[in-house]
mmJSON file of the N, C-alpha and C atoms, coordinates in Angstrom:
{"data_MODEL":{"atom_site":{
"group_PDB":["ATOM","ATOM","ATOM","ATOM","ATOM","ATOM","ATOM","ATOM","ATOM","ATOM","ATOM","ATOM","ATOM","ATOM","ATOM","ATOM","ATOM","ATOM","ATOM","ATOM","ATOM","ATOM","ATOM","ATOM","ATOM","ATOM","ATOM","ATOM","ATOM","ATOM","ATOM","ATOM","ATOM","ATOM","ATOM","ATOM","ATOM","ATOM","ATOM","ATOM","ATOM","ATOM","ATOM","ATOM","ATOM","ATOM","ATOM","ATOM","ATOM","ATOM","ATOM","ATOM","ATOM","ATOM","ATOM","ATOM","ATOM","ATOM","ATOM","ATOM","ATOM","ATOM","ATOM","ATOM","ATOM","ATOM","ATOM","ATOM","ATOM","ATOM","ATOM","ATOM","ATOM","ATOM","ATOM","ATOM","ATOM","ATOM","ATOM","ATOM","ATOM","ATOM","ATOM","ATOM","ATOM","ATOM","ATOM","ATOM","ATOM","ATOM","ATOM","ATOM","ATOM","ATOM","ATOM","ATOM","ATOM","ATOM","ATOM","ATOM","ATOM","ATOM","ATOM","ATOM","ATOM","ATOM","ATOM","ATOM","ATOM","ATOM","ATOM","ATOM","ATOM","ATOM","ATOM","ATOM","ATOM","ATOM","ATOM","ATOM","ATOM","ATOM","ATOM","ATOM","ATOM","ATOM","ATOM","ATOM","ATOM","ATOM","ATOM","ATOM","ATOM","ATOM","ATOM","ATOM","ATOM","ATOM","ATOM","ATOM","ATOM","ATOM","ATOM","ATOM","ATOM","ATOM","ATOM","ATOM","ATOM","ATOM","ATOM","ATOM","ATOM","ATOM","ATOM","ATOM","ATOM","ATOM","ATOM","ATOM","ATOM","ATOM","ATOM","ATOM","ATOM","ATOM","ATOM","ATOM","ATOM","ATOM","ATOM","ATOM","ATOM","ATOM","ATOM","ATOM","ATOM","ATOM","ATOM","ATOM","ATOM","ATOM","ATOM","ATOM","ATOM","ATOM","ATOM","ATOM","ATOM","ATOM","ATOM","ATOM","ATOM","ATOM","ATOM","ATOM","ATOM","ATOM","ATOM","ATOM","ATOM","ATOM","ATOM","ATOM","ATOM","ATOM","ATOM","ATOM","ATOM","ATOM","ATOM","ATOM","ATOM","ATOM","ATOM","ATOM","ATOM","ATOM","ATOM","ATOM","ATOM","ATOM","ATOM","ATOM","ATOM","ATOM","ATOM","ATOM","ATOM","ATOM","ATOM"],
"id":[1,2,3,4,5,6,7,8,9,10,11,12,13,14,15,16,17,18,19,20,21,22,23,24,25,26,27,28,29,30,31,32,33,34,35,36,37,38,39,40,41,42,43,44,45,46,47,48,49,50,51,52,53,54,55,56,57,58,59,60,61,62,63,64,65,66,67,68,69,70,71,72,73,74,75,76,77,78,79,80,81,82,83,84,85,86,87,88,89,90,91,92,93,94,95,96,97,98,99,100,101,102,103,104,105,106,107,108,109,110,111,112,113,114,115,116,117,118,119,120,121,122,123,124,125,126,127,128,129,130,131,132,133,134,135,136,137,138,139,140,141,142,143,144,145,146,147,148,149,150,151,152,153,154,155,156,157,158,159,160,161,162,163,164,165,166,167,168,169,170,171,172,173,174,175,176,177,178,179,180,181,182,183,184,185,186,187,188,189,190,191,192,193,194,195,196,197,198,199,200,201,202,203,204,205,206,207,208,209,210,211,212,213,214,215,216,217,218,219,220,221,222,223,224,225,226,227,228,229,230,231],
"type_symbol":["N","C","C","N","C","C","N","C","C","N","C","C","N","C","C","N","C","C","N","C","C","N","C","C","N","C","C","N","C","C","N","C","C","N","C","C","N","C","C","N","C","C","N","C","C","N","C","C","N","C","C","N","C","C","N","C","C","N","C","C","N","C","C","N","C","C","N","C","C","N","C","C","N","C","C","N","C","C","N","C","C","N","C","C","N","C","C","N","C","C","N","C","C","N","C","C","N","C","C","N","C","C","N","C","C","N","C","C","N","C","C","N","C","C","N","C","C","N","C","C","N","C","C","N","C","C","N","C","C","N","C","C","N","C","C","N","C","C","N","C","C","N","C","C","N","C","C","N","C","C","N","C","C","N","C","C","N","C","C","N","C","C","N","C","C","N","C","C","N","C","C","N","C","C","N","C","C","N","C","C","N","C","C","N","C","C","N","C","C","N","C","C","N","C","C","N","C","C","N","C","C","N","C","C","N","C","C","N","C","C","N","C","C","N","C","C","N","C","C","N","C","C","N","C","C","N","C","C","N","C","C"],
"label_atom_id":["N","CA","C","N","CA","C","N","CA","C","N","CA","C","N","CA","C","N","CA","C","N","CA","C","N","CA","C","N","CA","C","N","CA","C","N","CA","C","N","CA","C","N","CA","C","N","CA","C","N","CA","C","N","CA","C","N","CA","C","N","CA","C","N","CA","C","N","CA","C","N","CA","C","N","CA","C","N","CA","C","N","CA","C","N","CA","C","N","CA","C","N","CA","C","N","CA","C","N","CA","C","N","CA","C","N","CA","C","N","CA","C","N","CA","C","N","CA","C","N","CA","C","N","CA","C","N","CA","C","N","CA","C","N","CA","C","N","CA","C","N","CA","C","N","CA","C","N","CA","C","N","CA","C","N","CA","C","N","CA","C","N","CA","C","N","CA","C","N","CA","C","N","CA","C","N","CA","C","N","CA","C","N","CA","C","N","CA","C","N","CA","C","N","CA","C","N","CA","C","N","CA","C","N","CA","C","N","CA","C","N","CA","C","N","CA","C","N","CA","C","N","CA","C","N","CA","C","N","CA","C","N","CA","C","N","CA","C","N","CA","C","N","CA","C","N","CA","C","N","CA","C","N","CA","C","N","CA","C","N","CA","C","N","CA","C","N","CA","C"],
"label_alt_id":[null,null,null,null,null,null,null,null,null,null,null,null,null,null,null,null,null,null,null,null,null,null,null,null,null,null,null,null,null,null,null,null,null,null,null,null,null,null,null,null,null,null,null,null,null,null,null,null,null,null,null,null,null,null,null,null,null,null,null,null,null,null,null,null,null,null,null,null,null,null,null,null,null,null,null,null,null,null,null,null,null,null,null,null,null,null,null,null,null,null,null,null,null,null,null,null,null,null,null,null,null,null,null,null,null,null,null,null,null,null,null,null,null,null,null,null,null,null,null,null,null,null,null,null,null,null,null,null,null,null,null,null,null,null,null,null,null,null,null,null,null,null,null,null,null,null,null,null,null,null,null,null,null,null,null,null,null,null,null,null,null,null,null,null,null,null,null,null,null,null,null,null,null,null,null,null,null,null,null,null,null,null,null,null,null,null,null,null,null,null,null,null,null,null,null,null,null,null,null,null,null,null,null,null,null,null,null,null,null,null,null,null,null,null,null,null,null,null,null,null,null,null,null,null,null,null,null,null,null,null,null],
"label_comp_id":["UNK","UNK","UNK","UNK","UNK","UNK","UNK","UNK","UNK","UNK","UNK","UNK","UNK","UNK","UNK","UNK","UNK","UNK","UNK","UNK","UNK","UNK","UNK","UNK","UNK","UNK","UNK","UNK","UNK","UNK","UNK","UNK","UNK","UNK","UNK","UNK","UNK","UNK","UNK","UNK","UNK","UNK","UNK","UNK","UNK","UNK","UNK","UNK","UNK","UNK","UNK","UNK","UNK","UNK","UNK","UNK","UNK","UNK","UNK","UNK","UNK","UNK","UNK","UNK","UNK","UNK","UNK","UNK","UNK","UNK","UNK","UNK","UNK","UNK","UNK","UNK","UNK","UNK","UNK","UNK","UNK","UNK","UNK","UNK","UNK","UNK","UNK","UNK","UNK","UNK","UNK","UNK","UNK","UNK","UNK","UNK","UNK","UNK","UNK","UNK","UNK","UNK","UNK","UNK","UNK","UNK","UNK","UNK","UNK","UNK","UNK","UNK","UNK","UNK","UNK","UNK","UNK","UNK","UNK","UNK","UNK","UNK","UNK","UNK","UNK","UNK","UNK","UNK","UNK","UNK","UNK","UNK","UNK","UNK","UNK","UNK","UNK","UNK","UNK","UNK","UNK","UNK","UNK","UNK","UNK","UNK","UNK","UNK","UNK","UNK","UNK","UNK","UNK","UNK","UNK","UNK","UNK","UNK","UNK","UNK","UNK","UNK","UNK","UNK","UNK","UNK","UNK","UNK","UNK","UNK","UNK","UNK","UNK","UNK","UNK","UNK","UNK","UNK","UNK","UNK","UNK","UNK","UNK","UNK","UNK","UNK","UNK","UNK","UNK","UNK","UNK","UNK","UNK","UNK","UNK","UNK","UNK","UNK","UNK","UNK","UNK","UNK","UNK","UNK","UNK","UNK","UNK","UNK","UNK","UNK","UNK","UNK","UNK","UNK","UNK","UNK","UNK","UNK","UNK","UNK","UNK","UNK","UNK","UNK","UNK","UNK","UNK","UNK","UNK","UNK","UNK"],
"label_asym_id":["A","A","A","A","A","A","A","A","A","A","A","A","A","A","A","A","A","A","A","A","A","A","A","A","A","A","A","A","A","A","A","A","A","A","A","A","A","A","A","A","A","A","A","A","A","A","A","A","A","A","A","A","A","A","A","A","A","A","A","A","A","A","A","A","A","A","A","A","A","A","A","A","A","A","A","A","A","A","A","A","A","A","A","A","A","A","A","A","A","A","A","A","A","A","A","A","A","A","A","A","A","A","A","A","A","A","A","A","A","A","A","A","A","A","A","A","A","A","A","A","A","A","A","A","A","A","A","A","A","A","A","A","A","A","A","A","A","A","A","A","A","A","A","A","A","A","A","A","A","A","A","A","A","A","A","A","A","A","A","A","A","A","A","A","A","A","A","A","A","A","A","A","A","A","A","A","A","A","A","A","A","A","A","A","A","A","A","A","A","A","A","A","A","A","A","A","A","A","A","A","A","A","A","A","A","A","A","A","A","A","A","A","A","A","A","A","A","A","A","A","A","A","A","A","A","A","A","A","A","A","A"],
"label_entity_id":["1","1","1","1","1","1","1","1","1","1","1","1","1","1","1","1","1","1","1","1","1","1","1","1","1","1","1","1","1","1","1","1","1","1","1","1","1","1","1","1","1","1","1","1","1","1","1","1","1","1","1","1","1","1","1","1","1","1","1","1","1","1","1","1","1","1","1","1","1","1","1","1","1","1","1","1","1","1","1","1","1","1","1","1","1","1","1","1","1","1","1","1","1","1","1","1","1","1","1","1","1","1","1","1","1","1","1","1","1","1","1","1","1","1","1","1","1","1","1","1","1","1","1","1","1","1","1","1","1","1","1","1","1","1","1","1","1","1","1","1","1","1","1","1","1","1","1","1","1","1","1","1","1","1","1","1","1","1","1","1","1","1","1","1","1","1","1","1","1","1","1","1","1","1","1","1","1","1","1","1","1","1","1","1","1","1","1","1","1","1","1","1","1","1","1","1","1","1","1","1","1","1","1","1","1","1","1","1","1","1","1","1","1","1","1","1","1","1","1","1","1","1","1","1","1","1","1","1","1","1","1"],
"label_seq_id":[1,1,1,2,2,2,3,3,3,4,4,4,5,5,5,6,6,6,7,7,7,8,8,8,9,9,9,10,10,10,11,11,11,12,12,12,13,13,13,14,14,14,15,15,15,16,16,16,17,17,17,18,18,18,19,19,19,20,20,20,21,21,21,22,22,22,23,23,23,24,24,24,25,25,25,26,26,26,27,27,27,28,28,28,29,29,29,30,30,30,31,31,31,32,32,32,33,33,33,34,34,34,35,35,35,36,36,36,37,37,37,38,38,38,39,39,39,40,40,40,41,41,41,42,42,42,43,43,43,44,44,44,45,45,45,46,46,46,47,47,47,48,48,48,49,49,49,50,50,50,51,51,51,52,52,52,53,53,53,54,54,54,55,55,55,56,56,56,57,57,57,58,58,58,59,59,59,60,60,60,61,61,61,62,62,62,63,63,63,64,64,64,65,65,65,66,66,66,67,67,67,68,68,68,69,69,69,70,70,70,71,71,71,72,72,72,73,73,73,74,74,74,75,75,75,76,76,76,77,77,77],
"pdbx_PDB_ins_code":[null,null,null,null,null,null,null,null,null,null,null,null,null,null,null,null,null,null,null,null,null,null,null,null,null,null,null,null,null,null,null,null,null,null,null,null,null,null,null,null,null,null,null,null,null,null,null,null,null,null,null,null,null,null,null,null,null,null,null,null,null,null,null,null,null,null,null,null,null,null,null,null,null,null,null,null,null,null,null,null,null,null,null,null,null,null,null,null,null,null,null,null,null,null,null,null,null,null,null,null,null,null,null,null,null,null,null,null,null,null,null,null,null,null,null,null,null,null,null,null,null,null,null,null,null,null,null,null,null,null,null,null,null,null,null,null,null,null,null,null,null,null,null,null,null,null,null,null,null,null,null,null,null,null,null,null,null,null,null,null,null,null,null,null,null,null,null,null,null,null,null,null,null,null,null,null,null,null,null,null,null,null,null,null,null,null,null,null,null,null,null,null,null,null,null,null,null,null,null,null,null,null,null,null,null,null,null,null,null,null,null,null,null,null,null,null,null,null,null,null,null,null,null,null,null,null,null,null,null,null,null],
"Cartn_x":[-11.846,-11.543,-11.465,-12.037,-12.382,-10.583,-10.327,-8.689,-9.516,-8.434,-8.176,-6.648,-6.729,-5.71,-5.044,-3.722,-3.457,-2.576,-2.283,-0.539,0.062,1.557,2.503,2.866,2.95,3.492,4.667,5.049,5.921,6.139,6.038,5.88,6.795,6.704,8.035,8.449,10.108,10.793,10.247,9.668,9.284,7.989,6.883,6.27,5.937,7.293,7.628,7.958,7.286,7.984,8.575,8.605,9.472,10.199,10.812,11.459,10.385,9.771,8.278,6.934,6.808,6.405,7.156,8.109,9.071,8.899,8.23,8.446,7.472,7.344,6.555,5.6,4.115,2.787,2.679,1.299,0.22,-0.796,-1.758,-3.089,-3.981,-4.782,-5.919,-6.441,-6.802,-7.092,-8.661,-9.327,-10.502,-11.49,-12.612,-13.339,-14.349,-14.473,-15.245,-14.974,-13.197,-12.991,-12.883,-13.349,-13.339,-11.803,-11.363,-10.27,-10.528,-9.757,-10.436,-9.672,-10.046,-9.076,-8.11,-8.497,-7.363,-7.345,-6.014,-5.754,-5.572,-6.378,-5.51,-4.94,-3.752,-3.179,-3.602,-3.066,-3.604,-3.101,-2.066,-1.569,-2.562,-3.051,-4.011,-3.316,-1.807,-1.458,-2.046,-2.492,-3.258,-2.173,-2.795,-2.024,-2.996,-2.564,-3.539,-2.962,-3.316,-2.74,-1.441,-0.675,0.64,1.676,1.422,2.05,3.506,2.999,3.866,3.522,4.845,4.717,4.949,3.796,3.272,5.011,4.723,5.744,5.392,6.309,5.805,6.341,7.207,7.309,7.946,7.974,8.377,9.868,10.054,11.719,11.831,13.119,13.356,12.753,12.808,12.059,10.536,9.902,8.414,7.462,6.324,5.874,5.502,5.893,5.246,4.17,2.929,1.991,0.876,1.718,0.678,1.277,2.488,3.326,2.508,2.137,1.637,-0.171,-0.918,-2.242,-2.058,-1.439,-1.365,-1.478,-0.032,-0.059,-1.638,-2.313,-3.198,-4.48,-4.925,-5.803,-5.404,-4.308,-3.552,-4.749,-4.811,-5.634,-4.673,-5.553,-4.815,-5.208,-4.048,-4.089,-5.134],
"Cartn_y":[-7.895,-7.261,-8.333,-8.355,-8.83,-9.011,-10.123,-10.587,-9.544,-9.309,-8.675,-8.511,-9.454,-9.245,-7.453,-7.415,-6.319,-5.826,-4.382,-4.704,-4.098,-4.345,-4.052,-2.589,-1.223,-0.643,0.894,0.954,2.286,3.337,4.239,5.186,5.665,6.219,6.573,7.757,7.779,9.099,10.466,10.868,11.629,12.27,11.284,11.499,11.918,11.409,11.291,12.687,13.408,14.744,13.862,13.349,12.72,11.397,10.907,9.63,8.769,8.981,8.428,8.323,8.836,8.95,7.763,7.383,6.643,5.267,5.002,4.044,2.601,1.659,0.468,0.516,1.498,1.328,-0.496,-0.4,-1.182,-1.279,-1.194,-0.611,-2.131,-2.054,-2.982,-3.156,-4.299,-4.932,-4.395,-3.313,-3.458,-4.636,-4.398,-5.531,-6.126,-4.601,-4.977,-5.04,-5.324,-5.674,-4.539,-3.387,-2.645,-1.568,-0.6,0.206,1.46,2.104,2.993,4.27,5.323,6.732,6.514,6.638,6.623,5.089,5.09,4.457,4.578,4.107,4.643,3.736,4.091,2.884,2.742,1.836,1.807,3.499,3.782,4.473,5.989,5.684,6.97,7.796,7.425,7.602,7.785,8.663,8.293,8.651,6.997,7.349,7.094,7.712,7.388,6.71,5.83,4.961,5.816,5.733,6.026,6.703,6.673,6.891,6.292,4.698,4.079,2.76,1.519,0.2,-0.582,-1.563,-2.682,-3.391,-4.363,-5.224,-5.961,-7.652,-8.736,-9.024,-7.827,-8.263,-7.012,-6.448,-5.602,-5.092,-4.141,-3.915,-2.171,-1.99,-0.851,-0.787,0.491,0.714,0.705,-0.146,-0.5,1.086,1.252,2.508,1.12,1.92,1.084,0.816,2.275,2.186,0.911,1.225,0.357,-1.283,-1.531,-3.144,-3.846,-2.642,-2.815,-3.599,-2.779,-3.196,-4.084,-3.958,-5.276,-6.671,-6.641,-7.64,-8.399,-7.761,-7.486,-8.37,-7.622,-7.956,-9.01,-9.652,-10.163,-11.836,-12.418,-13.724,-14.61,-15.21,-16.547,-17.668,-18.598,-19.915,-20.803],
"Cartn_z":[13.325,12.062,10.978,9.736,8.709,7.968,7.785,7.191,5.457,4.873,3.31,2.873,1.408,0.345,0.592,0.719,0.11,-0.905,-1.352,-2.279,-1.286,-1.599,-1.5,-2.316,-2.456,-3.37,-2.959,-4.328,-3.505,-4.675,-3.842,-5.087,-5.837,-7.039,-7.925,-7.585,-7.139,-7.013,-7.101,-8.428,-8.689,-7.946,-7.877,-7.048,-5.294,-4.588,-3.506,-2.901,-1.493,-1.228,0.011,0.772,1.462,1.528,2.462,2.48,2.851,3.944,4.081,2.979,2.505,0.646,0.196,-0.21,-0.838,0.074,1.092,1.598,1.257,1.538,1.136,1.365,0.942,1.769,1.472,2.427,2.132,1.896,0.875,0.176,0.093,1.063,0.779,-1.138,-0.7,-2.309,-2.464,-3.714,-3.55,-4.022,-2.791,-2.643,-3.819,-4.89,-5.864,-7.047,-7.383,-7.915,-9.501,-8.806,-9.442,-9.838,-10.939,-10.49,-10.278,-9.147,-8.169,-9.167,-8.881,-9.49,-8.655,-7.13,-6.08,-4.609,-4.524,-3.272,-1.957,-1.636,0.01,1.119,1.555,1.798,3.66,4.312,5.523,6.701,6.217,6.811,6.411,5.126,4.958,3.501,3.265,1.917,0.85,0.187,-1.642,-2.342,-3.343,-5.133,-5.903,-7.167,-7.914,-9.211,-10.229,-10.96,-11.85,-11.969,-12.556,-11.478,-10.005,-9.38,-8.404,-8.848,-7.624,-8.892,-8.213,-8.612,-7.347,-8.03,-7.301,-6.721,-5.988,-5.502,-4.672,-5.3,-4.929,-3.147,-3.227,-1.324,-1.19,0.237,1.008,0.004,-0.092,-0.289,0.09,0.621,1.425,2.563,3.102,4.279,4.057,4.867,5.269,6.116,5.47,6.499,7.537,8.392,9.985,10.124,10.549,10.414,9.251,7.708,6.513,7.106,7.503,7.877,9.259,10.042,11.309,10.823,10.308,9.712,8.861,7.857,7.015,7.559,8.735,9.52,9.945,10.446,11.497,10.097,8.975,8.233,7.233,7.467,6.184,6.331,5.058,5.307,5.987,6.846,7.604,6.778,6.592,5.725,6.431],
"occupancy":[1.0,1.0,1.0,1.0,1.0,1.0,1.0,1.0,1.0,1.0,1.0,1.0,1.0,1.0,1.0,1.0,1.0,1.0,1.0,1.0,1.0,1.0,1.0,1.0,1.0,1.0,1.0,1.0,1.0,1.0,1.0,1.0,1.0,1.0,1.0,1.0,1.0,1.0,1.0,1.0,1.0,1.0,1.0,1.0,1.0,1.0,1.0,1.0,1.0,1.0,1.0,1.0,1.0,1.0,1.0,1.0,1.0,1.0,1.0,1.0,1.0,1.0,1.0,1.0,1.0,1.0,1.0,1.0,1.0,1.0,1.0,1.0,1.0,1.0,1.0,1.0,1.0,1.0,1.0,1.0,1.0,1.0,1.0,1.0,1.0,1.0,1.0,1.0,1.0,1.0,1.0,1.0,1.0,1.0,1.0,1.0,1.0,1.0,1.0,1.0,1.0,1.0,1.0,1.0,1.0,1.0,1.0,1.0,1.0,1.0,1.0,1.0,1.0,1.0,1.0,1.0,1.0,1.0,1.0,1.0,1.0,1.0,1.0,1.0,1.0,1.0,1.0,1.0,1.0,1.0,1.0,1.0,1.0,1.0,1.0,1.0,1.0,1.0,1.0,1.0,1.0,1.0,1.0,1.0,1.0,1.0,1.0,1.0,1.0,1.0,1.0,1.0,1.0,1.0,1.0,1.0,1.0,1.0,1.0,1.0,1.0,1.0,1.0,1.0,1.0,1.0,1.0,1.0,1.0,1.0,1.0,1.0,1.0,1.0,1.0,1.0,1.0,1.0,1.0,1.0,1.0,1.0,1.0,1.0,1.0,1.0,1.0,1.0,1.0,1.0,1.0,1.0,1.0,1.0,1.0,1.0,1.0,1.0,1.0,1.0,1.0,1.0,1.0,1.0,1.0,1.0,1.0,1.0,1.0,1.0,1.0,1.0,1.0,1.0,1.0,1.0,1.0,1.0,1.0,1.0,1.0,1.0,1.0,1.0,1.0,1.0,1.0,1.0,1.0,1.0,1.0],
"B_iso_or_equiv":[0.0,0.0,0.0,0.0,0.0,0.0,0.0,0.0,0.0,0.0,0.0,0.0,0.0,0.0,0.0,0.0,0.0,0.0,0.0,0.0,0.0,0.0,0.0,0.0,0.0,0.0,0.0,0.0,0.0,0.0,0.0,0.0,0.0,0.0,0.0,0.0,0.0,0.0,0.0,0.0,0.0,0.0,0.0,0.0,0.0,0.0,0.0,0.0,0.0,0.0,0.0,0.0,0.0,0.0,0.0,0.0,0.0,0.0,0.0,0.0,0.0,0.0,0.0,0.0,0.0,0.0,0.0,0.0,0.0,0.0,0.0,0.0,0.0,0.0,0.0,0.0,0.0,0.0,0.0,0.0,0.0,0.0,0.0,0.0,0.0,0.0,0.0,0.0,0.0,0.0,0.0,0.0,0.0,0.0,0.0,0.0,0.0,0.0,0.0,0.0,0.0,0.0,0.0,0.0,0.0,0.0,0.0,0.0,0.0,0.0,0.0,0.0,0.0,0.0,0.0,0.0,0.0,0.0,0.0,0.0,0.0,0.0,0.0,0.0,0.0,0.0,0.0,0.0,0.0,0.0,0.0,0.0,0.0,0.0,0.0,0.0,0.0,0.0,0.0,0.0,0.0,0.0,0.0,0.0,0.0,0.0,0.0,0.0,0.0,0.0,0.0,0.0,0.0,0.0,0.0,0.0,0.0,0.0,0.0,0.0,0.0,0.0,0.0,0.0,0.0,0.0,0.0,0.0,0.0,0.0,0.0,0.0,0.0,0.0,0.0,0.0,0.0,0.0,0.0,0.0,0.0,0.0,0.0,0.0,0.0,0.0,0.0,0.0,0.0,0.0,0.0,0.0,0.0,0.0,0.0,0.0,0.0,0.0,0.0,0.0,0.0,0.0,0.0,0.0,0.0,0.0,0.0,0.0,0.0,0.0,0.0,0.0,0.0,0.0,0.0,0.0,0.0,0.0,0.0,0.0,0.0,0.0,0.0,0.0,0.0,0.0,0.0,0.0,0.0,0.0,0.0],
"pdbx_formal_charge":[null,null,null,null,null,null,null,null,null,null,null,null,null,null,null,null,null,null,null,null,null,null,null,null,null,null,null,null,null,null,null,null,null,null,null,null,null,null,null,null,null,null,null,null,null,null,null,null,null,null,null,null,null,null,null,null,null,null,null,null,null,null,null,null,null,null,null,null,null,null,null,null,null,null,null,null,null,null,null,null,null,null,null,null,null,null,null,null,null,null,null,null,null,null,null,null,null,null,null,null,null,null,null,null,null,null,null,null,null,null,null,null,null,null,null,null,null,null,null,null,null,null,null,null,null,null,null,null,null,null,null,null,null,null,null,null,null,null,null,null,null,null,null,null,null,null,null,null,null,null,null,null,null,null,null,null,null,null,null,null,null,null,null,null,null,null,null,null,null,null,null,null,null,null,null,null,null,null,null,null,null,null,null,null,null,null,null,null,null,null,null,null,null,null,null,null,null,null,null,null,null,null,null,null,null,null,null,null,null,null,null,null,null,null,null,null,null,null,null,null,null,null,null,null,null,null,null,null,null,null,null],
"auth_seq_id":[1,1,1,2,2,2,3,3,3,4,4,4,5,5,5,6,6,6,7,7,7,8,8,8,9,9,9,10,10,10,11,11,11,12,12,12,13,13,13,14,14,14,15,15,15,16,16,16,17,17,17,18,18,18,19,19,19,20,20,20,21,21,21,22,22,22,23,23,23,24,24,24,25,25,25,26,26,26,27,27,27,28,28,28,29,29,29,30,30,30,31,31,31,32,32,32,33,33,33,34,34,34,35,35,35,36,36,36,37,37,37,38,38,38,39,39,39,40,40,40,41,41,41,42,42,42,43,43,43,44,44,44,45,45,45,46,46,46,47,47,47,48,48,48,49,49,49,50,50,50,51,51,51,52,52,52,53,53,53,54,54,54,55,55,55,56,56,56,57,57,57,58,58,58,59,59,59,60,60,60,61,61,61,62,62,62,63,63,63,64,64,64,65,65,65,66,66,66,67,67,67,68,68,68,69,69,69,70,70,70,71,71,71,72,72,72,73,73,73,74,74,74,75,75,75,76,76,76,77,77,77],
"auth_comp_id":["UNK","UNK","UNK","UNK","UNK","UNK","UNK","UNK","UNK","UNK","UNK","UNK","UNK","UNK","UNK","UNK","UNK","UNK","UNK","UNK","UNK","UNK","UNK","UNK","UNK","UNK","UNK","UNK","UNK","UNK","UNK","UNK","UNK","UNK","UNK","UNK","UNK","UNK","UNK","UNK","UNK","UNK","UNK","UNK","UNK","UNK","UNK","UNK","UNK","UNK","UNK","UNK","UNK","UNK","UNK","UNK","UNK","UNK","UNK","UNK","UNK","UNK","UNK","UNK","UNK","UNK","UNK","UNK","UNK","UNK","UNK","UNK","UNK","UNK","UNK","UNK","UNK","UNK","UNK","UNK","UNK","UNK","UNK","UNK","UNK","UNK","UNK","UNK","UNK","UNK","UNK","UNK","UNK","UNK","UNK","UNK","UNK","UNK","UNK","UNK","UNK","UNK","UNK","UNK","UNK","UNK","UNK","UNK","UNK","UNK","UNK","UNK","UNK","UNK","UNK","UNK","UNK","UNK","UNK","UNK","UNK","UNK","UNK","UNK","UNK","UNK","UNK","UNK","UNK","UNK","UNK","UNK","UNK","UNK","UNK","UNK","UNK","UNK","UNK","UNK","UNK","UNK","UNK","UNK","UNK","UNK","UNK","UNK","UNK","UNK","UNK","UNK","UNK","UNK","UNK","UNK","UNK","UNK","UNK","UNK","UNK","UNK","UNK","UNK","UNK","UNK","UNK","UNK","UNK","UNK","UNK","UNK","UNK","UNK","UNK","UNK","UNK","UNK","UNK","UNK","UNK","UNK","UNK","UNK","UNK","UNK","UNK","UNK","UNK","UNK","UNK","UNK","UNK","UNK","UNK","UNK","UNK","UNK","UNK","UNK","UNK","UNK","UNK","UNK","UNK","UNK","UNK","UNK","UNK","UNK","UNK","UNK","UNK","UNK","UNK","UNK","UNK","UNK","UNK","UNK","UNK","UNK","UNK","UNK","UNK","UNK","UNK","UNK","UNK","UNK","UNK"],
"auth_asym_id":["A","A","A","A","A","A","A","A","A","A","A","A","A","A","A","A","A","A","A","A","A","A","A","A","A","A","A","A","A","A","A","A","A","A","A","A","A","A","A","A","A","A","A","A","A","A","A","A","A","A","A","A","A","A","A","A","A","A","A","A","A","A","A","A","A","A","A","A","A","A","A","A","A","A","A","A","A","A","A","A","A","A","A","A","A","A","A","A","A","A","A","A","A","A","A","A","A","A","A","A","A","A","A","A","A","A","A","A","A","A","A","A","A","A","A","A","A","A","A","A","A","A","A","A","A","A","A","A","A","A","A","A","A","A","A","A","A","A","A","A","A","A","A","A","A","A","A","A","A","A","A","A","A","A","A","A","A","A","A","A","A","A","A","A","A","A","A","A","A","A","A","A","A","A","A","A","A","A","A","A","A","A","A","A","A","A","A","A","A","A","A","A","A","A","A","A","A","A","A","A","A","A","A","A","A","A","A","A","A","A","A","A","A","A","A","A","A","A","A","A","A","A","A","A","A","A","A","A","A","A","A"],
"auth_atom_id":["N","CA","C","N","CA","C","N","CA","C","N","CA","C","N","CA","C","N","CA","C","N","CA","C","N","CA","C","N","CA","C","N","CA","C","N","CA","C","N","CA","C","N","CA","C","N","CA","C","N","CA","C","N","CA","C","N","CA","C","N","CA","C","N","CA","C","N","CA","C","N","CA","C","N","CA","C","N","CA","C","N","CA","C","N","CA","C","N","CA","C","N","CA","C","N","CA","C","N","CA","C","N","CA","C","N","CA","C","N","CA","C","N","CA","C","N","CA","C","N","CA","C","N","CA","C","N","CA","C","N","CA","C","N","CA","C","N","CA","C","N","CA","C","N","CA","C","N","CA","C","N","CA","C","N","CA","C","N","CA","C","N","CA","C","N","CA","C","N","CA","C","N","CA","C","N","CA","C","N","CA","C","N","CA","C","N","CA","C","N","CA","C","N","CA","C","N","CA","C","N","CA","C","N","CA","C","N","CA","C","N","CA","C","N","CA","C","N","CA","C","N","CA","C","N","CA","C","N","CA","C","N","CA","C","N","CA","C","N","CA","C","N","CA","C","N","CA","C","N","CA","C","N","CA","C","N","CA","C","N","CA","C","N","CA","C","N","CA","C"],
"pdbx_PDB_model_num":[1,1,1,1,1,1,1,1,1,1,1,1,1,1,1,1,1,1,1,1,1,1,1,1,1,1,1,1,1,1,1,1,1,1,1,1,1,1,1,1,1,1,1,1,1,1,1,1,1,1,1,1,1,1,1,1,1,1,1,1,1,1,1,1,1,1,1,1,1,1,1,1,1,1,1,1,1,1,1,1,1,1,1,1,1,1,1,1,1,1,1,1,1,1,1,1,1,1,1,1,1,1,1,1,1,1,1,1,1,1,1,1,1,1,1,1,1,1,1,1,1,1,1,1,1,1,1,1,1,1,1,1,1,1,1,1,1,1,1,1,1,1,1,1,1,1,1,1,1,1,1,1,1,1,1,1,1,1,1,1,1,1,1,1,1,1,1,1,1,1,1,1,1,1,1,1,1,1,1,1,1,1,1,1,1,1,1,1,1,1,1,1,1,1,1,1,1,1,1,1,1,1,1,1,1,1,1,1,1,1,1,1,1,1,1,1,1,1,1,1,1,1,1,1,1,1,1,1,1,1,1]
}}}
C-alpha cells in the first residue's frame, strides 16, 4: 500500500447525528491537489467543506477504523 499525507478532522456539533460522527476521522490528503465538494474519510465518512475543522493532532475520541488506516498509510521518515 502506497504511504499518503492525511487530515486529521472532526466534525461540528451540529452536523454530527452520532457520537461516532463527532469523532476524529482521518481523510486522506487529495492527490491532485485539487478541492473536492466532498471527503471521504478512511472509515468511509463524507463531509463536505463547512462541515468539520481540521486539527493539528488527534483530540477526543479517535474513529478506530480512520486511526487504524491512517496508521498503516501514514509517510515513513
Amino acid at each position: 500500500m502506497t504511504s499518503r499525507p492525511h487530515l486529521i478532522v472532526r466534525v461540528h456539533a451540529e452536523y454530527a447525528r452520532t457520537e461516532q460522527d463527532r469523532s476524529c476521522h482521518f481523510f486522506p490528503v487529495p492527490l491532485d491537489g485539487e478541492r473536492p465538494a466532498e471527503l471521504r474519510a478512511y472509515c468511509g465518512y463524507r463531509i463536505t467543506p463547512g462541515m468539520a475543522e481540521a486539527l493539528d493532532h488527534p483530540a477526543g475520541i479517535p474513529c478506530m477504523p480512520c486511526l487504524m488506516t491512517a496508521a498503516i498509510n501514514s509517510p515513513q521518515p
